[in-house]
N, C-alpha and C positions, 0 to 999 in steps of 0.2 A: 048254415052259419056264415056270418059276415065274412071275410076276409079281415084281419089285424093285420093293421101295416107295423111294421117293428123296423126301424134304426140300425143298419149293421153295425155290428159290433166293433169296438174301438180296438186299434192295435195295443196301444200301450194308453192306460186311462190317464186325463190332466193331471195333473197334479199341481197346487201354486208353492213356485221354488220359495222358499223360506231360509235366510239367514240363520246359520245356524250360531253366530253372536250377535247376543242385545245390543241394541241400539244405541244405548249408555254403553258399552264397553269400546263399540267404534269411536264416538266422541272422546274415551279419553287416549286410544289409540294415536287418533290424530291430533291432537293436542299433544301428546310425549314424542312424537315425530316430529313434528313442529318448531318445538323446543328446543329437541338436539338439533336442528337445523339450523334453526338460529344461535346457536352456541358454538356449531361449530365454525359458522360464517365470522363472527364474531372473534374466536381466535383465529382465527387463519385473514383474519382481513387487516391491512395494513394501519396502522394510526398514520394521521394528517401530517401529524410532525415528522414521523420520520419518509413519509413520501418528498415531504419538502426536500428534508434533509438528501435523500438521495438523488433528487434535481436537480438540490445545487451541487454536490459532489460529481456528478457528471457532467454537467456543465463547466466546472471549475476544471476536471480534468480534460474534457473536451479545446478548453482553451491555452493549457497547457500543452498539449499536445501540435496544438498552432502555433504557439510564439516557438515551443522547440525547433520544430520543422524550418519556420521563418530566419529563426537565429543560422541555422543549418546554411540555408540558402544564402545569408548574409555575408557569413563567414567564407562560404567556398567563394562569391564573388567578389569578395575583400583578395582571396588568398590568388583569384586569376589575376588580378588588378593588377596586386602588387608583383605578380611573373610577367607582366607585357612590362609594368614599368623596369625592371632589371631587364630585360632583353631591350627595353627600348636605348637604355644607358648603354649597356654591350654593342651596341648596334653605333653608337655615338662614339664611343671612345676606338672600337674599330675604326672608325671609319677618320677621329682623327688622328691615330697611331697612321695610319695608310698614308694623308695626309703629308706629316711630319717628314714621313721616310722619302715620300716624292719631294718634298723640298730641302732635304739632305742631300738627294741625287743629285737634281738641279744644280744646286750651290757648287757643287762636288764638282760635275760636267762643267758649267761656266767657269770654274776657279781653273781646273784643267786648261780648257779652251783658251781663258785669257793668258795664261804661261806659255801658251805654246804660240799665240801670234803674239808675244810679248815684242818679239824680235822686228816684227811688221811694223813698218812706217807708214801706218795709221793709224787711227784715231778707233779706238775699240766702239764698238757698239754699246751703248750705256744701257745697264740693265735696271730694271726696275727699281726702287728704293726695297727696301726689307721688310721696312717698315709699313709701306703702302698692301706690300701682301699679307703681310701678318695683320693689317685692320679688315681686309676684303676675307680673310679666315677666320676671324672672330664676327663678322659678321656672319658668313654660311652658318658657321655654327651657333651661334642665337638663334639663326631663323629657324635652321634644324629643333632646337630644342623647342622653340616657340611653338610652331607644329605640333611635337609629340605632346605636350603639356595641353595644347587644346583638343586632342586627339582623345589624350586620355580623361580630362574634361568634359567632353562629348559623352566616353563611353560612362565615366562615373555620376551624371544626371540620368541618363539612361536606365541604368543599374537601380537610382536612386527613385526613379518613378514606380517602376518595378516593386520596390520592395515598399513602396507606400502603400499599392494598391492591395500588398500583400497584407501589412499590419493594418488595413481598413478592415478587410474583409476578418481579421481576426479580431475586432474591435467587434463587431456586427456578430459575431459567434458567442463573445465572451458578454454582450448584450440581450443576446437572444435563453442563453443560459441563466441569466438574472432576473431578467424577467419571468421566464419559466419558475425559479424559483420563488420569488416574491408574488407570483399568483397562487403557486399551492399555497404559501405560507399562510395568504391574506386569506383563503377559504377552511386555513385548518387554525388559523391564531396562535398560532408558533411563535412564539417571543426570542428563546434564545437563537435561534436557527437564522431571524428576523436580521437581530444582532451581529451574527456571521457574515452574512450575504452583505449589509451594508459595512462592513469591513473591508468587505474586499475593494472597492474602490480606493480606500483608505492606503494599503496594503500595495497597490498602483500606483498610488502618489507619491507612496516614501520610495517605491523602486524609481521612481522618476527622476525623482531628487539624487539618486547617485548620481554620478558623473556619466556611467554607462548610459544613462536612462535618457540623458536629453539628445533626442536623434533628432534629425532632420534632415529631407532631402537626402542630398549626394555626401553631405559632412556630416561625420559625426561629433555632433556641439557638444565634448567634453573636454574639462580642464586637460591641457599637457604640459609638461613638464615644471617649468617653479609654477602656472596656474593649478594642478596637481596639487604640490605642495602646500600652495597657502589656502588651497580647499578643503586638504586635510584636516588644517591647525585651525578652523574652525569649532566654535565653542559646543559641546554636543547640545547645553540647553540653549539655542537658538531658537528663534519661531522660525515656523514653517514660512512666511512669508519672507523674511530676513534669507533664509536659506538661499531661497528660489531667486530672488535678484541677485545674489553675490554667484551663484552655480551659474545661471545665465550669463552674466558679465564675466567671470574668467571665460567663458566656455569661446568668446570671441579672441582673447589673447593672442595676440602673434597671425590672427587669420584675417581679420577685416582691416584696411587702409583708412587711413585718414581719407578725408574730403568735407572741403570747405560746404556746410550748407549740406552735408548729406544728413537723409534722415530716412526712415523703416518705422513701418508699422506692419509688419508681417511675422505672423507668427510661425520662428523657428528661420530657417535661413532663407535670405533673400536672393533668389537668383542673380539679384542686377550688381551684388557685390563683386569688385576683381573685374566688370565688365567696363569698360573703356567708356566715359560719357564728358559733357559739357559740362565746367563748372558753372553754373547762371549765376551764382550769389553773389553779391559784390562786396569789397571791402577787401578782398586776399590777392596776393601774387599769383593766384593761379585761376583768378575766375578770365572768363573766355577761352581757359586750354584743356585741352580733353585730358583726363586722369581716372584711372581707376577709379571704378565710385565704391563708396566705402561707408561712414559716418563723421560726423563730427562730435565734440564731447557732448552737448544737448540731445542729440540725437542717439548717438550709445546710450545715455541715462533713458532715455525715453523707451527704447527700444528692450530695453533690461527689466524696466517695468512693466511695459504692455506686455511682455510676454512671461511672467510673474503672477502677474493675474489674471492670465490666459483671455487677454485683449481686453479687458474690461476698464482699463486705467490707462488711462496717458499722464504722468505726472508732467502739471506746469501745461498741459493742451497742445504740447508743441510750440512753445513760446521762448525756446531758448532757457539759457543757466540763469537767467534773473527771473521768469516766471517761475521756472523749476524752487528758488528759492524760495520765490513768496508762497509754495507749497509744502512750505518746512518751516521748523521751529529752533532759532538756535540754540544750541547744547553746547555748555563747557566738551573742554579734549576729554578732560579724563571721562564723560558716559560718553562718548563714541563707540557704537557697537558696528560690525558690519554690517550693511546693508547701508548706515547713514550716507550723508552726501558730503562732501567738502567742497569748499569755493574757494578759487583765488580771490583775488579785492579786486571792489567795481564787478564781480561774478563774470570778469572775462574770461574763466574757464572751470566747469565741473567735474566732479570724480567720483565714485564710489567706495566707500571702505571697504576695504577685502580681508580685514584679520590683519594681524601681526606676524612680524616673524619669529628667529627663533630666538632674540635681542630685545624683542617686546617691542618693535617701533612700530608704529604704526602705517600700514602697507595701505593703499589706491590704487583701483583698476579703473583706467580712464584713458580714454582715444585723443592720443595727444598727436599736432603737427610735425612735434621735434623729432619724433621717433616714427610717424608717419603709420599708425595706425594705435592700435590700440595696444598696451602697455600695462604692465605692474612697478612703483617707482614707491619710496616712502613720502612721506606729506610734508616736505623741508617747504614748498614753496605753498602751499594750501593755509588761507589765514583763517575760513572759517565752516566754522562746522555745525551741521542743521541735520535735524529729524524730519522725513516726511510726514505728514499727516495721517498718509494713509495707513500707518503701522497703528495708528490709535482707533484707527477705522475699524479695526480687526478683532 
């Protein structure tokens, strides 16, 4: 008999693995998983709006947190400032107490001296005049003070660049937040939120308009004392426009000098103000001699405007109080509001209305020669009175 080949035998026989759930029951398995998945994703996922919403709220406190800080830093260097300037005066008035008492001494010792060779047949030695030292003393000390005044000059531009670089860099923060937000807003269509975020510019502008608000440089350009006052007595429905040149113009009061032919186109304070220069312009007693540059009253107007409309206006071009004219309209006294202008006759000198006082007359801020810089006086010599243009521009 043949040989039968035969297959050994299998350890454990195949078997095919089989699902022990229908195929239909898998499908709606992952379908009801699916579902809660996206459901859950669904609540737990944030809406467009309120992402915006909390972009700009970070943002907005972000930049709050910088102007604080900035105010911080402003304030302690206001507060050194003004402890160098009291040590500076202490340091002066020591020094002319010391001064006084050495030529008490002196006078003392000569008076002595002269009594006692009274007796001597000669001819005393002739002492100075009194008067000769007491001008060679008041000299030292102007130059003394001159000194500390540009000293502290020096350190408060310094201070002053410092703290610009400081409100750029918070300008570029509070930018950088707006725009953050205005791009979620514009990918989620957020209307009111939209509304918020361009507020806040808005909201910038009126803090501008206080008095605090208008900084500049090493000075801080706000109203002091009666310019204060007659900033207050401002009507509250004012425009916005109207405001900004009357806040600007007190903001120079009692700070900036006359000068013949002076003029500024620089927004916010002009370093060359207060600095010693040539008069070139002709027609005044003081052109060829060096004086404080300062403005003149066309020039104050100009410069109250350009910086009003944050450079985009020169009222009159620079052409003096007669072209400044021909870019106004004139107005009986009684609608005089502030912001208008007034003119002497023949427009040989301009002014601004500043409000009224507490008498109802009517007050002008204008860089007058007689007082030698800029000034608040009532309108006794002013005959007429014109509206810019630009207000109807608006």
């Amino acid at each position: 008999m043949r040989d039968v080949k035969t297959r050994a035998a299998m350890e454990q026989p195949k078997t095919r693995q089989k699902n022990a759930i229908p195929r239909t029951a898998v499908r709606i398995l992952q379908r009801h998983y699916a579902q809660q998945k996206q459901e859950w994703q669904t609540q737990h996922q944030r809406q467009p709006v309120e992402y915006a919403t909390e972009q700009a709220q970070r943002g907005t406190a972000d930049a709050a947190h910088l102007t604080f800080r900035a105010t911080q830093q402003l304030q302690r260097k206001y507060a050194l400032h003004k402890y160098r300037a009291q040590k500076v005066r202490q340091r002066q008035e020591t020094k002319a107490a010391q001064v006084r008492q050495r030529d008490m001494r002196q006078s003392t010792e000569q008076t002595a001296a002269a009594q006692h060779t009274a007796t001597v047949p000669r001819q005393p030695a002739q002492k100075p005049p009194a008067t000769a030292m007491t001008a060679a003393q008041q000299r030292a000390k102007q130059h003394t003070q001159h000194t500390a005044q540009r000293q502290m000059l020096q350190q408060a531009k310094a201070a002053a660049r410092k703290a610009g670089q400081r409100l750029e860099q918070m300008a570029q923060a509070a930018g950088k937040a707006i725009r953050a937000g205005i791009e979620a807003i514009a990918a989620a269509g957020g209307g009111v939120v939209l509304f918020l975020l361009l507020a806040l510019p808005v909201v910038a502008v009126i803090a501008a308009l206080s008095p605090a608000g208008v900084v500049a440089d090493s000075h801080t350009m706000e109203p002091t004392g009666e310019a204060m006052e007659v900033w207050e007595r401002l009507p509250d429905d004012l425009t916005m426009e109207r405001r900004m040149v009357v806040t600007y113009a007190l903001a120079l009061v009692d700070k900036v000098d006359y000068f013949w032919g002076g003029k500024s186109l620089v927004l916010g304070w002009d370093d060359r103000w207060g600095e010693p220069a040539e008069v070139t312009a002709e027609g005044s007693d003081t052109t060829g001699t060096e004086q404080p540059y300062g403005l003149d009253c066309s020039g104050f107007v100009d410069w109250a405007f350009y910086n009003a409309s944050g450079g985009s206006y020169i009222i009159g071009q620079g052409g003096g109080a007669a072209a400044q004219h021909a870019s106004c309209t004139d107005i009986a006294w009684d609608e005089v509001q502030p912001g208008d202008l007034l003119f002497y006759p023949e427009d040989e000198h301009v002014g601004i209305a500043a409000g009224r006082d507490w008498l109802g007359l009517l007050l002008v801020v204008h860089c007058a020669s007689g007082t030698n810089g800029v000034t608040i006086s009532h309108q006794t010599s002013f005959e007429t009175a014109a509206r810019p243009v630009w207000y109807a521009d608006k």
